[in-house]
VOMAR-524116 format. One record per residue: residue number from 1; x, y, z of N, C-alpha, C, CB in turn. Coordinates in nm, 4 decimals, padded with zeros to 6 digits, m for minus. Glycine has a CB too. Layout:
BEGIN
 num     n_c1     n_c2     n_c3    ca_c1    ca_c2    ca_c3     c_c1     c_c2     c_c3    cb_c1    cb_c2    cb_c3
 NUM        X        Y        Z        X        Y        Z        X        Y        Z        X        Y        Z
...
% end
This chain:
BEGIN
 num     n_c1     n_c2     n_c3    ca_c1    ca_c2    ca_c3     c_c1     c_c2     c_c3    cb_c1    cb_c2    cb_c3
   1  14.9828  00.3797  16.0510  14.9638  00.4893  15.9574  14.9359  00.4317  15.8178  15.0888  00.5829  15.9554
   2  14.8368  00.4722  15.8012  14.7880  00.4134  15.6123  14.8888  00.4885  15.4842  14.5792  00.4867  15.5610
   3  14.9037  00.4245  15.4102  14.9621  00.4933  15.2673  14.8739  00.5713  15.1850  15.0110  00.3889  15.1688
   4  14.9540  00.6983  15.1623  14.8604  00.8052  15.0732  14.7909  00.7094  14.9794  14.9529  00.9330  14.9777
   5  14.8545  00.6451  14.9383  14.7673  00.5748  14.7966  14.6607  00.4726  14.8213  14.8699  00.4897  14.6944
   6  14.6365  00.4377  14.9508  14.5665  00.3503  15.0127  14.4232  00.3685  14.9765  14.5924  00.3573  15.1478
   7  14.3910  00.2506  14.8588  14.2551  00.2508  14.7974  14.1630  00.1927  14.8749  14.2483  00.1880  14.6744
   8  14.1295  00.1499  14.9962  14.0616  00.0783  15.0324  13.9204  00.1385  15.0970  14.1391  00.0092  15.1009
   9  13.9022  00.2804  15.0908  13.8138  00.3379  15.0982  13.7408  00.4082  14.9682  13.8496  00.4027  15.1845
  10  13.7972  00.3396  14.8507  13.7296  00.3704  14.7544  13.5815  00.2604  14.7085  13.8412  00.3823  14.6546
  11  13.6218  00.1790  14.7642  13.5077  00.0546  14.8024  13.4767 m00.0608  14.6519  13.3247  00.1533  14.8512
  12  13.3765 m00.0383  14.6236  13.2880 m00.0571  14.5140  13.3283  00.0248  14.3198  13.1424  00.0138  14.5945
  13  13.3794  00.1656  14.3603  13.3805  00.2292  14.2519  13.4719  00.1981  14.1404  13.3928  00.3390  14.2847
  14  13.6071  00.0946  14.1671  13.6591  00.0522  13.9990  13.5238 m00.0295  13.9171  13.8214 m00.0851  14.0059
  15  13.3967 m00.0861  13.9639  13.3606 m00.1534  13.9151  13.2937 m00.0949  13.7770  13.3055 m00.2133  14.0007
  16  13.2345  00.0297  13.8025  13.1937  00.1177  13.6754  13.2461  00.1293  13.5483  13.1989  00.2305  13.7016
  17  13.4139  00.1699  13.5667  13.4965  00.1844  13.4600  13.5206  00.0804  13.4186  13.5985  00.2439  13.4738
  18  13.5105 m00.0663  13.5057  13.5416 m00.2051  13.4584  13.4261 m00.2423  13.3422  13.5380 m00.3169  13.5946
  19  13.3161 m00.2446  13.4111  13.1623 m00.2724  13.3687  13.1871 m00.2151  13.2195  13.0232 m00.1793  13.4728
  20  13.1872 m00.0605  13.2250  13.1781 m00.0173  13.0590  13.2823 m00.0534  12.9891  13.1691  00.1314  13.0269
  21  13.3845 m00.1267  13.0021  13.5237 m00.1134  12.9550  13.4619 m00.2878  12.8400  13.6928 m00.1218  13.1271
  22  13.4106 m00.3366  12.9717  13.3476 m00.4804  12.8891  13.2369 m00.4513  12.8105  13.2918 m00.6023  12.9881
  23  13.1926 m00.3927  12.8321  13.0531 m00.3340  12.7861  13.1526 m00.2669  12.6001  12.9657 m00.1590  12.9492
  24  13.1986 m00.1958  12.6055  13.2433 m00.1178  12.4962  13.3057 m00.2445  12.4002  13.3593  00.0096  12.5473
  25  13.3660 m00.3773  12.4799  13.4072 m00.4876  12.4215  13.3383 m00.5455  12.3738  13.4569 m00.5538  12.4722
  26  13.2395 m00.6037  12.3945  13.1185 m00.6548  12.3578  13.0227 m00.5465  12.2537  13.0475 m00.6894  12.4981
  27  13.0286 m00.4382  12.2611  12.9686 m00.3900  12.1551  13.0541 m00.3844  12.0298  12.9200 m00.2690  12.1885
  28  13.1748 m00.3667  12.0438  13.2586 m00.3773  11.9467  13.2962 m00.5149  11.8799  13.3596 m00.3202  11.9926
  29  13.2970 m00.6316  11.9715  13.2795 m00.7577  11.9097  13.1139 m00.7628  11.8244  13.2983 m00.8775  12.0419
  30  12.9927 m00.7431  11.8783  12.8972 m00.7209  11.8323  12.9368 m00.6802  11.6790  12.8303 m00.6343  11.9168
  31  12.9259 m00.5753  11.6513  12.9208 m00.4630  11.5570  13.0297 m00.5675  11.4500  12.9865 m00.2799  11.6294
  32  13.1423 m00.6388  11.4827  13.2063 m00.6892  11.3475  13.1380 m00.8451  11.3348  13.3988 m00.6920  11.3559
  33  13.0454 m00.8971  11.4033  12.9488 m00.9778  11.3308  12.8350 m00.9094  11.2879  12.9062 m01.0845  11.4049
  34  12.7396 m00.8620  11.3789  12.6702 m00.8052  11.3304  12.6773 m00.6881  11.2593  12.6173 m00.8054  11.3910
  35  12.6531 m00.6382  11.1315  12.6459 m00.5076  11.0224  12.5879 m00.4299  11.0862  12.5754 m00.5150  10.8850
  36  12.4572 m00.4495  11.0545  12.3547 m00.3687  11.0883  12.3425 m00.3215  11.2225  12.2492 m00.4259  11.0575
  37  12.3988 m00.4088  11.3116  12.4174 m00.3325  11.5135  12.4730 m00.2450  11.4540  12.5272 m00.4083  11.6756
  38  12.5877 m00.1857  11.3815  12.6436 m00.0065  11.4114  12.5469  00.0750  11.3552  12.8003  00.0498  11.3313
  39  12.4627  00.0398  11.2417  12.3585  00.1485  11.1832  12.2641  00.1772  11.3298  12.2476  00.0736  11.0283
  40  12.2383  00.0616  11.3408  12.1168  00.0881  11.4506  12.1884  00.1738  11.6420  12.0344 m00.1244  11.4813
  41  12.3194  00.1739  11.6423  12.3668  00.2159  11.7570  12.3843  00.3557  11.6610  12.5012  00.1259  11.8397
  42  12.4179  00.3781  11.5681  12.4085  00.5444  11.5608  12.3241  00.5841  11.5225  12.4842  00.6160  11.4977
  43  12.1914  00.5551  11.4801  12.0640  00.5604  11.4796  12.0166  00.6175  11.6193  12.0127  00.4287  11.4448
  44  12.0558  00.5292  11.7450  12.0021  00.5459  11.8525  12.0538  00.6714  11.9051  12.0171  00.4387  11.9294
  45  12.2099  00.6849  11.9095  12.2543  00.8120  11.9632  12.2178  00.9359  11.8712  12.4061  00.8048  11.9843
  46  12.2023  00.8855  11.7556  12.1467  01.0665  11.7105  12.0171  01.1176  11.7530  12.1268  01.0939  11.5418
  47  11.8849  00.9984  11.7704  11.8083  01.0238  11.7737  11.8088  01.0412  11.9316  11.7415  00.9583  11.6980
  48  11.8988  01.0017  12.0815  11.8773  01.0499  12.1690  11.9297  01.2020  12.1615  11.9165  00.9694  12.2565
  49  12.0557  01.2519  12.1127  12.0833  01.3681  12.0851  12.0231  01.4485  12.0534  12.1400  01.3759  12.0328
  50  11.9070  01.4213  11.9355  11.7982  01.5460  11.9337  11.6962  01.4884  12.0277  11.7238  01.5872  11.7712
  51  11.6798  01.4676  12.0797  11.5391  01.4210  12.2320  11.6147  01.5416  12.2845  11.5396  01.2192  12.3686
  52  11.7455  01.4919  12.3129  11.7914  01.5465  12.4501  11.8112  01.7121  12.3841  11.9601  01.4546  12.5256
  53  11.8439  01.7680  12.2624  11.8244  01.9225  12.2120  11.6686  01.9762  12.1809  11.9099  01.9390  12.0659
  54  11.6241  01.9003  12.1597  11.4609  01.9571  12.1753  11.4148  01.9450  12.3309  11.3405  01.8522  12.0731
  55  11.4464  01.8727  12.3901  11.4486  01.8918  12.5583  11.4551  02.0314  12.6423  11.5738  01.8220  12.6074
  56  11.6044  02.0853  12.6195  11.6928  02.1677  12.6286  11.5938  02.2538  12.5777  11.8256  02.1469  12.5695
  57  11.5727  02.3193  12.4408  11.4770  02.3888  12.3699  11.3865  02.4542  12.4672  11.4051  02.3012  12.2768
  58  11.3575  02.3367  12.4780  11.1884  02.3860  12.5573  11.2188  02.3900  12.6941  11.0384  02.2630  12.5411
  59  11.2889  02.3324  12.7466  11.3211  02.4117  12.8914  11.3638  02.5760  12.8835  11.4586  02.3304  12.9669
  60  11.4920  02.5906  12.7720  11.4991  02.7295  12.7811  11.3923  02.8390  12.7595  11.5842  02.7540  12.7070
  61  11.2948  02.7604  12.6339  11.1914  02.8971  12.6325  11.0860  02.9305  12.6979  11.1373  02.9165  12.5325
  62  11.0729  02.8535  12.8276  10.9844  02.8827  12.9481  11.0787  02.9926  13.0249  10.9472  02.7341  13.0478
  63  11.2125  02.9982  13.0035  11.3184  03.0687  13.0711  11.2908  03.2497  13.0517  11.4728  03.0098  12.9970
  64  11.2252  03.2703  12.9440  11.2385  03.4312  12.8971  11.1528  03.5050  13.0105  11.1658  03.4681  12.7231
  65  11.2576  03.6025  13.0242  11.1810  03.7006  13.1467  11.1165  03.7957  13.0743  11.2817  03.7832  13.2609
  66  11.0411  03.9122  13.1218  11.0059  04.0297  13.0680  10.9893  04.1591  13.1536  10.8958  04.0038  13.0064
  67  10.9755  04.2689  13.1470  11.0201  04.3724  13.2476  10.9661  04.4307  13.1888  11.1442  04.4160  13.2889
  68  10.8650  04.5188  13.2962  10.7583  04.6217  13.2919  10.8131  04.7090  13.2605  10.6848  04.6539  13.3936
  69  10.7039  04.8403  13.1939  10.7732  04.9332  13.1090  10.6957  05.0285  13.1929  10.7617  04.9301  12.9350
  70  10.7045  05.1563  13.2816  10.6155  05.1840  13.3211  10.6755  05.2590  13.4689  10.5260  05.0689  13.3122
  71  10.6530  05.3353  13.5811  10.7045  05.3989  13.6906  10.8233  05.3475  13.7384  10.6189  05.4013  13.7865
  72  10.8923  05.3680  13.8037  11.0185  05.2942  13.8555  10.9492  05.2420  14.0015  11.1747  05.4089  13.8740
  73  11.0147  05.1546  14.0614  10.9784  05.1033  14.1918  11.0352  05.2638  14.3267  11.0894  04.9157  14.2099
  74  11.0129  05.2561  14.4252  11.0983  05.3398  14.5128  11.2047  05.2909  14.5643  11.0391  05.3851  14.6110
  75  11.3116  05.3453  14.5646  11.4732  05.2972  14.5915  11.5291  05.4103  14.6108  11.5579  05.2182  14.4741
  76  11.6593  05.3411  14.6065  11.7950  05.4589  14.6048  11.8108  05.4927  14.4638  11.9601  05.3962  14.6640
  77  11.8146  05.6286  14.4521  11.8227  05.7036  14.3419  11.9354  05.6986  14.2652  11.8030  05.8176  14.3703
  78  11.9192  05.6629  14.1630  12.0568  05.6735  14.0744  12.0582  05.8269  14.0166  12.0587  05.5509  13.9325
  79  12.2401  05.8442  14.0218  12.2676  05.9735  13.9724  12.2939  05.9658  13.8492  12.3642  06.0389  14.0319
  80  12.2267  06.0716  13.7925  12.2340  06.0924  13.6009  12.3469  06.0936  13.5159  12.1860  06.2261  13.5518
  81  12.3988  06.0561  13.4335  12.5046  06.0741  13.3639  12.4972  06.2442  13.2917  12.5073  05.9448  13.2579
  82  12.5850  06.2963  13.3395  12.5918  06.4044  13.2297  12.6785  06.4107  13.1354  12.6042  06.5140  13.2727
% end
């Protein structure tokens, strides 16, 4: 019988959180020699931030529906409010 906590079918996947964990180390060692690496890393994320909101933008305004003004289709009849 295996133990509830038994990771061994998780396989491959600590390696991700490992990967960026060094990754975030190395940019942060970066950034206190290099100055100018933090201008240019928030440079980069603002300017993906608006890519990615002008993206968005224009996907939504292909989104607008519009609805004919004009006979009703044939259906079940709605009853009137009085």
């Amino acid at each position: 019988m295996r133990d509830q906590w038994d990771t061994s079918k998780i396989g491959g996947f600590w390696f991700a959180p490992a990967a960026f964990g060094v990754l975030l180390i190395v940019f942060g060692v970066l950034i206190l020699v290099v100055e100018w690496l933090l201008q240019f890393i928030v440079a980069a994320v603002l300017v993906c931030a608006g890519c990615s909101l002008l993206g968005l933008a224009w996907h939504l305004r292909g989104r607008a529906t519009y609805r004919r003004i004009g006979p009703r289709r044939p259906g079940p009849e709605k009853q009137d409010d009085v």
